[in-house]
MIDOSE-1310 file (N, C-alpha, C; in nm, 2 decimals, decimal comma, always signed):
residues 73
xxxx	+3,23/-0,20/+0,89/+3,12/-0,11/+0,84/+3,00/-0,19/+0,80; +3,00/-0,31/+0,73/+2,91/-0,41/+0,71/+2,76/-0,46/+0,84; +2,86/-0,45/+0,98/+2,70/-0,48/+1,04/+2,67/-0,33/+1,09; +2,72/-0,21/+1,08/+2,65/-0,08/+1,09/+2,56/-0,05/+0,97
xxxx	+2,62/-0,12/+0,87/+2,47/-0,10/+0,81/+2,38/-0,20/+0,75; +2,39/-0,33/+0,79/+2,28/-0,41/+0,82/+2,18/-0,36/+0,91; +2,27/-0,31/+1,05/+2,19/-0,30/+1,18/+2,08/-0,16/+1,12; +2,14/-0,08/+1,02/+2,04/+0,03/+0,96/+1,93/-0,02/+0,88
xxxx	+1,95/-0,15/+0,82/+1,85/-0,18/+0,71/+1,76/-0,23/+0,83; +1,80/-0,28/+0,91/+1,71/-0,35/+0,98/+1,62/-0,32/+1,11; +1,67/-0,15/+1,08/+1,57/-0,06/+1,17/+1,51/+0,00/+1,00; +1,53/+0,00/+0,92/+1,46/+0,04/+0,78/+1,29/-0,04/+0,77
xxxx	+1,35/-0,18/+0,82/+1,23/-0,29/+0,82/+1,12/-0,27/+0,90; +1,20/-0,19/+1,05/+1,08/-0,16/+1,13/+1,03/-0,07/+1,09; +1,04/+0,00/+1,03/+0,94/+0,14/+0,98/+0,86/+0,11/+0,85; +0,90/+0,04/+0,78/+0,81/-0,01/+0,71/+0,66/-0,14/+0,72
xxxx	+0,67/-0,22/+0,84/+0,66/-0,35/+0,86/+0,57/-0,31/+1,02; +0,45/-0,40/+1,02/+0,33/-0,36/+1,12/+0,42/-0,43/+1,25; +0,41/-0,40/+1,34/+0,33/-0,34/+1,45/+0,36/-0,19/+1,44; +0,43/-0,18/+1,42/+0,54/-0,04/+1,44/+0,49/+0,06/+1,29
xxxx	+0,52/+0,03/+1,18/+0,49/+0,07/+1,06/+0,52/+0,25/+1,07; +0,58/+0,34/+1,14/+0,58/+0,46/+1,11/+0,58/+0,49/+1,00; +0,67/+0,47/+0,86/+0,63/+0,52/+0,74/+0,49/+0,48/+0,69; +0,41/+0,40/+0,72/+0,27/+0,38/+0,67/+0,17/+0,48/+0,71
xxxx	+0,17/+0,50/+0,87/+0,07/+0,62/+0,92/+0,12/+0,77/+0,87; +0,26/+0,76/+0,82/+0,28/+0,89/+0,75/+0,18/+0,92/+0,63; +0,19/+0,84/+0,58/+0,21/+0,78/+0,39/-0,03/+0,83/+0,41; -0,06/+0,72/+0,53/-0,21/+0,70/+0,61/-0,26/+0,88/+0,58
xxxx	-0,15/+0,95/+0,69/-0,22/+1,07/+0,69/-0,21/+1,18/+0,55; -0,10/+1,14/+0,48/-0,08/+1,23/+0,34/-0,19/+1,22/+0,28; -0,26/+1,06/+0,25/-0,35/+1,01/+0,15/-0,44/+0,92/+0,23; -0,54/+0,97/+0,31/-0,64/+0,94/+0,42/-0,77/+0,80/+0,32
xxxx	-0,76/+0,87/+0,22/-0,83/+0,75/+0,07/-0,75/+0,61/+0,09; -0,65/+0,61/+0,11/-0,56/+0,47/+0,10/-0,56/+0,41/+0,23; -0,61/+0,26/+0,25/-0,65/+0,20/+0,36/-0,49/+0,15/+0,36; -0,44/+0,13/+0,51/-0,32/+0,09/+0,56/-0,33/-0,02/+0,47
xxxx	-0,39/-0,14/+0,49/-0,34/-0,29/+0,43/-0,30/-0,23/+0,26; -0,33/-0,15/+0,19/-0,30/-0,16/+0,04/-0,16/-0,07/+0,09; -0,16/+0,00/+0,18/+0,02/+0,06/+0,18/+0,09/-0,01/+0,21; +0,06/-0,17/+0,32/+0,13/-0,23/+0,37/+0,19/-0,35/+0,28
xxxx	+0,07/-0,37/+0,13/+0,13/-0,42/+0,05/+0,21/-0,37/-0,02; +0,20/-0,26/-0,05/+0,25/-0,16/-0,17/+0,41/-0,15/-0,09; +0,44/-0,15/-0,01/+0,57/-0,15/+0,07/+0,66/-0,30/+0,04; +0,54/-0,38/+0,06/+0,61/-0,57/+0,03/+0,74/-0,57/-0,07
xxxx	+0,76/-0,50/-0,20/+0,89/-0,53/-0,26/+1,01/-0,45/-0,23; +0,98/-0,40/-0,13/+1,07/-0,27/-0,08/+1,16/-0,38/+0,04; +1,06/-0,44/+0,16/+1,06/-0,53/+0,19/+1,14/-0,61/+0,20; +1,14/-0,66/+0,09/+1,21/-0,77/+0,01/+1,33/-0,78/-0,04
xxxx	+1,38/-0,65/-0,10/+1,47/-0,57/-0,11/+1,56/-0,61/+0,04; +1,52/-0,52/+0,12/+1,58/-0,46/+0,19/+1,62/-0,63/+0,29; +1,53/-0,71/+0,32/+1,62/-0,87/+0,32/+1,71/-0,92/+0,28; +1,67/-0,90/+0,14/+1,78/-0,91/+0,04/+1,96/-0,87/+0,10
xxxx	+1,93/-0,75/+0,07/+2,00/-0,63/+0,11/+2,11/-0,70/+0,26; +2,04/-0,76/+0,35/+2,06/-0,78/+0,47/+2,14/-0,91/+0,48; +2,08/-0,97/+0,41/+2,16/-1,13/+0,37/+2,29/-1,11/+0,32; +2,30/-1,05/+0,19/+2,42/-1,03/+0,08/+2,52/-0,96/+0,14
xxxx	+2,48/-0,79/+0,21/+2,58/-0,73/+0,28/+2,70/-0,78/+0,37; +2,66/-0,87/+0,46/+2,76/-0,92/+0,52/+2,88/-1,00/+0,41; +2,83/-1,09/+0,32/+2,95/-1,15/+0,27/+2,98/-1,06/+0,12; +2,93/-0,94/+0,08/+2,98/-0,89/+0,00/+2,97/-0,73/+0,03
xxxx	+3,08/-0,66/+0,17/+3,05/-0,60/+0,16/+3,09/-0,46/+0,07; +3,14/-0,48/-0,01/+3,17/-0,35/-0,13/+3,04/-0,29/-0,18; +2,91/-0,36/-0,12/+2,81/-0,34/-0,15/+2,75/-0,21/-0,09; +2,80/-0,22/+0,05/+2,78/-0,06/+0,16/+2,92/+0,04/+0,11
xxxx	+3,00/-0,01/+0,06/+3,14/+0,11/+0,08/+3,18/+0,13/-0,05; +3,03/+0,09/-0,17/+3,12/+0,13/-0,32/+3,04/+0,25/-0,30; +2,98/+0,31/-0,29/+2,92/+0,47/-0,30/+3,00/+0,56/-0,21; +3,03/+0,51/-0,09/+3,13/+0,61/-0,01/+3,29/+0,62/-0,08
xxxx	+3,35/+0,48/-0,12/+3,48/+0,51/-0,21/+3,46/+0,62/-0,34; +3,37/+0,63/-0,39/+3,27/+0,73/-0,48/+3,37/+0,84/-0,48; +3,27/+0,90/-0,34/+3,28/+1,03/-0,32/+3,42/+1,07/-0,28; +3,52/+0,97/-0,20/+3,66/+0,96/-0,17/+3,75/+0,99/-0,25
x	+3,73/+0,97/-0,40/+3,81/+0,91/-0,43/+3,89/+1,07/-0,51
């Protein structure tokens, strides 16, 4: 289960993260006042996170399947 959802975080990155950035030109057209580069920063700890996220999951994964044993249980 561990690289199905790496492999998610890390289509999460493309949507956040330029060339690609879909969630920014969303975010662009809601609030037309906010120049891309301050959304592109404003995204940076999310980012970061989600690295995070990408690194750790593989060697600990209880980390993707303690909210599904949750619901299981």
């Amino acid at each position: 289960m561990a690289p199905a959802v790496v492999e998610l975080l890390i289509c999460e990155m493309g949507v956040i993260t330029p060339p690609l950035g879909v969630n920014v030109f969303v975010i662009e057209g809601i609030a037309p006042a906010i120049p891309p580069g301050d959304i592109f920063e404003g995204s940076f700890p999310f980012l970061c996170a989600v690295i995070l996220l990408c690194v750790v999951t593989p060697f600990v994964p209880e980390i993707a399947t303690f909210p599904p044993n949750l619901v299981t249980k």
